[in-house]
C-alpha positions in Angstrom: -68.6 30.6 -7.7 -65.8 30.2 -5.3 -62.7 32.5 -5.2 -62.8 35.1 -7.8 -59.0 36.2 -9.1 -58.9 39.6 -10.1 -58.0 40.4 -14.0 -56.1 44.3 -14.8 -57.2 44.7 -18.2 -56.1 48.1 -20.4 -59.7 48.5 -21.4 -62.7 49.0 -19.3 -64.7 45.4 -19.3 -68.0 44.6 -19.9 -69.1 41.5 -18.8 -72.6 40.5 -21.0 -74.7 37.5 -20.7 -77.1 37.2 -24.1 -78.3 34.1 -24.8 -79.3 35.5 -28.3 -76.2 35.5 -30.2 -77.4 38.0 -32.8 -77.7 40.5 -30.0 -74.3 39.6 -28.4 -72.6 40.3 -31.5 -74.1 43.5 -32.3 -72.8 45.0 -28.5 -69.3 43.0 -29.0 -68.9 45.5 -32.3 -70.7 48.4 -31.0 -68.7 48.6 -27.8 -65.4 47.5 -29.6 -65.9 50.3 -31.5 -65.9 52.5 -28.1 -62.3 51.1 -27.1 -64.4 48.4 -24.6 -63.0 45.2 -23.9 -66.4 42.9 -24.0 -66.5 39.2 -22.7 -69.8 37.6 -23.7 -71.3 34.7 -22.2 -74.3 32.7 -22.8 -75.9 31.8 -19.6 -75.2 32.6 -15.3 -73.6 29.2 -15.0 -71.1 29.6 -17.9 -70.3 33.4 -16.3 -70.3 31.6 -12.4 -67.8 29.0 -13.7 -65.3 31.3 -15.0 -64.4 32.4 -11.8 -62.0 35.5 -12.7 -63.6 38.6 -13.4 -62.1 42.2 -13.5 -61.8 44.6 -10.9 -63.7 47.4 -13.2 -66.0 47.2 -15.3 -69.5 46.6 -16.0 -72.2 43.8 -15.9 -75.0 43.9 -18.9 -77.1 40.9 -17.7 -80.2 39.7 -20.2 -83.6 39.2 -17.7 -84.6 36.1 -19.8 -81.6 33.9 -19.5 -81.9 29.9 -19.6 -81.6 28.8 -16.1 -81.5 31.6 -14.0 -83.1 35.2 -14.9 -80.5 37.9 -14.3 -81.4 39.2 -11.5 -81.1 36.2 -9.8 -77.4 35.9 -11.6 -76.8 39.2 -10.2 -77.9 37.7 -6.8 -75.3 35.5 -6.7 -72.4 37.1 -7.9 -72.4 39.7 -5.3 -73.0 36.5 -2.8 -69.4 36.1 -4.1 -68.2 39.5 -3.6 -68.2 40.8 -7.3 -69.7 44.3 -7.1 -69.0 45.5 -10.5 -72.3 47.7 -11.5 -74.8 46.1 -13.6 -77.0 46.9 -15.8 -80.5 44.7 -16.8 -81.4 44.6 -20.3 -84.9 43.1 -21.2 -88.5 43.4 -23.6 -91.3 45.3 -21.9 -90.3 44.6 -18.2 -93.5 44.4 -15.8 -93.8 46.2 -12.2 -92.8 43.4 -10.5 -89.2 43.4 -12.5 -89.1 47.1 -12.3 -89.2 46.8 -8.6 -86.7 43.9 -8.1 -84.3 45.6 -10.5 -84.9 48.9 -8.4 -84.5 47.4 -5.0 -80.9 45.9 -6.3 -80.0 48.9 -7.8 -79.7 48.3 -11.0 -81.5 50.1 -13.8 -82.8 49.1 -16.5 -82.6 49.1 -20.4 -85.6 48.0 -22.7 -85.2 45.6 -25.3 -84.7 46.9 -28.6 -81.4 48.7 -28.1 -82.1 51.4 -30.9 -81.2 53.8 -29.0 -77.2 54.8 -27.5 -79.2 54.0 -23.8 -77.1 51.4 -23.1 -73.4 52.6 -24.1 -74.6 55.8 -22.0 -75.5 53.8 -19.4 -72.5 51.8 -19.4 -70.1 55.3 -19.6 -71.6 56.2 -16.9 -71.2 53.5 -14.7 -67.7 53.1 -15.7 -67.0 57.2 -15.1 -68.3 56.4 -11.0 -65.8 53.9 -10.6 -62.8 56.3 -12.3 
């Protein structure tokens, strides 16, 4: 990613990469619903080569993405500068993920979403940068 133009928008954003698109549209209702502006993407690369994110908001980032895993997206956008908080989602993470996900701050949310985990989750990362 190279320069990263800044985008105002009227409604917090929530920046998801799914590659399951049953999953993606399921959180673009759901947080819809909550007055959030969700932009959905499909892998790292297609989010890398957008280049303008917003200046608030929220990552959810899928752990078992095609190419690279999430944490290793997350890796390189704040190589960029993006420091928008993120959250990981993913199905029965191990120790080792736990830890990485824990060393880069960023917690994580287990796969089913049957819960309201994740839309708390995200309100609360939203309210710290309010």
């Amino acid at each position: 990613m190279t320069a990263t133009t800044v985008i105002r928008a009227s409604r917090p954003a929530v920046i998801l990469v799914d590659d399951d698109p049953a999953v993606t549209h399921a959180m673009q209702f759901s947080f819809d619903l909550e007055g959030l502006d969700v932009r959905s993407f499909r892998d790292g690369e297609s989010l890398l080569s957008v280049g303008d994110l917003p200046e608030t908001g929220c990552l959810i980032l899928d752990h078992n993405l095609p190419g690279m895993d999430g944490l290793a997206l997350l890796e390189r956008l704040r190589a960029a500068g993006v420091r928008l908080p993120a959250i990981l989602i993913t199905t029965h993470p191990r120790a080792a993920l736990r830890n990485r996900a824990a060393a880069a701050g960023v917690p994580i949310i287990e796969k089913p979403l049957l819960t309201d985990a994740l839309l708390t989750t995200v309100r609360k990362a939203l309210a710290r940068q309010a």
